[in-house]
KELO-691870 format. One line per 5 residues: their letters; for each residue x, y, z of C-alpha. Coordinates in Angstrom, 1 decimal. Example, Ala and Ser with C-alpha at 12.3 -4.5 7.8 and 13.67 -1.06 7.14 Angstrom:
2
as	12.3 -4.5 7.8; 13.7 -1.1 7.1
***
This chain:
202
xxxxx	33.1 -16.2 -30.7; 32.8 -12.3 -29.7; 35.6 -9.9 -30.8; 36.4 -7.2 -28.4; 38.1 -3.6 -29.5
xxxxx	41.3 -4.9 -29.3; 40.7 -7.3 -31.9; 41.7 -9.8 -29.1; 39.0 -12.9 -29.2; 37.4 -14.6 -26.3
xxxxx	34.8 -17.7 -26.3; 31.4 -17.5 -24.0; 29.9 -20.9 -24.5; 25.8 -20.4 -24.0; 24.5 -21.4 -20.9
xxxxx	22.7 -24.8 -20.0; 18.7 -23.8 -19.3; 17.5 -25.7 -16.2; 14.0 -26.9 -15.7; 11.7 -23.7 -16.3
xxxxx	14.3 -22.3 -18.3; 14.9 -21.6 -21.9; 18.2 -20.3 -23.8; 17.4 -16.2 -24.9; 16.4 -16.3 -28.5
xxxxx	18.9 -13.2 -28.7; 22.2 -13.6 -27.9; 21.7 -17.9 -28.3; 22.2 -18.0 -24.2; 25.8 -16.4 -24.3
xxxxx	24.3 -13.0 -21.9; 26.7 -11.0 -24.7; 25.9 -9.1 -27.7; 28.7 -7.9 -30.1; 28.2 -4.2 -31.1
xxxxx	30.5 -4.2 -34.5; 30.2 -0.6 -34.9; 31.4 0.2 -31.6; 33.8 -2.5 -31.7; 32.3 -4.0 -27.8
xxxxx	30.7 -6.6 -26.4; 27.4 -5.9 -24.1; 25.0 -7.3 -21.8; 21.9 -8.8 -23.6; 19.6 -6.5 -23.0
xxxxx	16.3 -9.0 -23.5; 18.5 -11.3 -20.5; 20.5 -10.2 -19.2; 22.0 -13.7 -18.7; 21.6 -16.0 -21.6
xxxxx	18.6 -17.3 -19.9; 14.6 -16.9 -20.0; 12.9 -18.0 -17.0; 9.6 -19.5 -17.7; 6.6 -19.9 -15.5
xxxxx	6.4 -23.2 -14.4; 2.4 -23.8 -15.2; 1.6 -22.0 -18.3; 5.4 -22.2 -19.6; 5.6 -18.6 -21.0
xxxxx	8.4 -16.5 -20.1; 8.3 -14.5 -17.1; 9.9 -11.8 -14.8; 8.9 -12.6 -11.1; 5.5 -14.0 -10.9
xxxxx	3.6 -15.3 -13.5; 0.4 -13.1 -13.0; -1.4 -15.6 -15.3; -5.2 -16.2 -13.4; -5.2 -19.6 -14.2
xxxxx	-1.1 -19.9 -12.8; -2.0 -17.9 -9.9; -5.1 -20.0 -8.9; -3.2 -23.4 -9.5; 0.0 -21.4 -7.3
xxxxx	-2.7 -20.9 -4.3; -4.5 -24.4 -4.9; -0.6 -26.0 -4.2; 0.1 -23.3 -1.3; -3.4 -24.2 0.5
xxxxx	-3.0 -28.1 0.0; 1.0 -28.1 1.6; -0.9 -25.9 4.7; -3.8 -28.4 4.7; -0.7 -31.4 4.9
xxxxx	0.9 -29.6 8.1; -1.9 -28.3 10.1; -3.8 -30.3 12.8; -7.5 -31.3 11.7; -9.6 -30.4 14.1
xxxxx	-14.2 -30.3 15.1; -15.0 -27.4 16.5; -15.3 -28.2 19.2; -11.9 -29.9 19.8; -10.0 -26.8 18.6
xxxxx	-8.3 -24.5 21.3; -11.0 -21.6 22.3; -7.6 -18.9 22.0; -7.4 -20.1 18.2; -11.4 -20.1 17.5
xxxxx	-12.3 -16.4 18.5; -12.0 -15.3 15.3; -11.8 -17.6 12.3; -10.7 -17.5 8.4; -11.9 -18.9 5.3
xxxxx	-10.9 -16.9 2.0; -14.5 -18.1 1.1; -16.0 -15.4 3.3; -16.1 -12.3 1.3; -16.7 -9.9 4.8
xxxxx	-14.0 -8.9 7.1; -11.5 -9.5 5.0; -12.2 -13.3 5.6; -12.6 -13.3 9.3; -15.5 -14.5 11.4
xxxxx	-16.1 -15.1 14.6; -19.4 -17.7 13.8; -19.7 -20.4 11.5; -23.1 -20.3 11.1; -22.3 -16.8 9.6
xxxxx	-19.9 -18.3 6.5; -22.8 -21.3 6.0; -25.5 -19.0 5.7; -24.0 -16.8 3.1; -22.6 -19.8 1.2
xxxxx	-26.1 -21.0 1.0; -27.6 -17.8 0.2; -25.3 -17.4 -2.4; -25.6 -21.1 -3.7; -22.1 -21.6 -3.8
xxxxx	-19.9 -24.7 -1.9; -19.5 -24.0 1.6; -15.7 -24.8 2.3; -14.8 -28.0 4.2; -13.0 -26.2 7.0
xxxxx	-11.9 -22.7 7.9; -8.2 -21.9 9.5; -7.4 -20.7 13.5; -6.2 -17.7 13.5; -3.4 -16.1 16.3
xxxxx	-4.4 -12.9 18.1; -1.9 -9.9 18.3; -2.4 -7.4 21.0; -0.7 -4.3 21.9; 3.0 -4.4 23.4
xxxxx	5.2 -1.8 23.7; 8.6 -2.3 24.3; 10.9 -0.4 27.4; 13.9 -0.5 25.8; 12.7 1.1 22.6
xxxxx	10.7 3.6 24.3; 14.0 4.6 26.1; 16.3 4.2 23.3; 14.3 6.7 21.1; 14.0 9.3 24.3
xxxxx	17.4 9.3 24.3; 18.2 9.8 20.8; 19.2 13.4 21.2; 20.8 13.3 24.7; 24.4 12.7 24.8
xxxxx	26.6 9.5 23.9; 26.5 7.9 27.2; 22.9 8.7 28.2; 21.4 5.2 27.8; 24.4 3.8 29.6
xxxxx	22.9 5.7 33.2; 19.3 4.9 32.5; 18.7 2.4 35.5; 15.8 -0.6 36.1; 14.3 -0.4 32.8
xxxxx	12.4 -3.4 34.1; 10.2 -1.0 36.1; 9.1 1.0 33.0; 8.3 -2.6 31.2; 6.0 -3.8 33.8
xxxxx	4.7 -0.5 33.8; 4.1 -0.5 30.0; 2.9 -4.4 30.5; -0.2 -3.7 32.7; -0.7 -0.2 30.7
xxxxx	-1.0 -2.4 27.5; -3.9 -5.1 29.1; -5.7 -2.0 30.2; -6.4 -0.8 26.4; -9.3 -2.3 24.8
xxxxx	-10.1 -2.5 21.3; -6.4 -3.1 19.6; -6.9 -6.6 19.6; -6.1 -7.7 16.0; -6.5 -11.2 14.9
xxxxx	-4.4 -12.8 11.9; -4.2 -16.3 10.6; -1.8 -18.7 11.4; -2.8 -21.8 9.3; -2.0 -24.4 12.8
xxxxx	-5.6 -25.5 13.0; -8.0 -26.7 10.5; -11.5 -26.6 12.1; -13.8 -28.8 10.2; -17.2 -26.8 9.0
xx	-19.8 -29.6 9.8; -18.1 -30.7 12.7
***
């Protein structure tokens, strides 16, 4: 029972924790606290809610993300074999040359992972003694684009109301800004898309 100021009283049964869950050892999982000085009720301030969440590895209580190293790596070990369960195994050989220019393995400390040579991640894993990986992900490349209707819609910004209303074949500017775009070398940027996994030894 909590007793407002008006003496009037009201019942907040505690809440049912769920799996990862625990009741707040503060205010017993009502979410209330009674200030009987003030003569209020007020929102648990260690809750919020009447419930803890807990991590669901190390089963400490959390807000967000457990930061935990060992949680974190068992998180990524999950995360890596769900991708590993929906990509397409592939040799080397097999995998499409538009997914293979540049390759990722989080093994490969350089590049931020990327790699455009196998040979390159085996070497250092054996120079380092440590396990070369079974197989390294495809990656998707990203390559400049610039969008007509954007470009006009921001020059127009400070004309009048109706100005983008007379702009005529915008189509015109975008195959101008298409073949402007292949001409530009160097902005090619690579990123991985976990579709392929190309098999090391393969």
């Amino acid at each position: 029972m909590l007793e407002k100021i008006t003496g009037k009283k009201i019942e907040l049964l505690p809440k049912t924790p769920k799996e990862n869950e625990k009741t707040c050892d503060v205010c017993g999982g009502i979410g209330w606290l009674q200030d009987k000085e003030r003569g209020f009720i007020e929102k648990c301030n260690n809750c919020y809610s009447g419930i803890i969440q807990l991590c669901s590895y190390c089963k400490k209580p959390v807000r967000g993300m457990c930061m935990d190293t060992d949680c974190r790596n068992q998180r990524d070990e999950i995360a890596e074999r769900k991708r590993l369960e929906k990509a397409i195994r592939v040799s080397y050989k097999d995998a499409p040359n538009e997914s293979k220019k540049m390759m990722y393995s989080d093994s490969y400390p350089y590049n931020e992972g990327y790699f455009t040579d196998i040979e390159d991640l085996l070497e250092y894993c054996k120079d380092e003694d440590v396990p070369a990986p079974l197989y390294v992900w495809s990656t998707r490349e990203i390559n400049l684009v610039m969008d007509a209707w954007s470009v006009v819609e921001n020059a127009c910004d400070e004309l009048h109301e109706s100005a983008m209303d007379n702009i005529d074949n915008i189509e015109e500017l975008q195959n101008f800004l298409n073949t402007w775009c292949a001409k530009q070398t160097g902005t090619d940027t690579y990123t991985v898309d976990y579709k392929y996994a190309i098999d090391t030894f393969n």
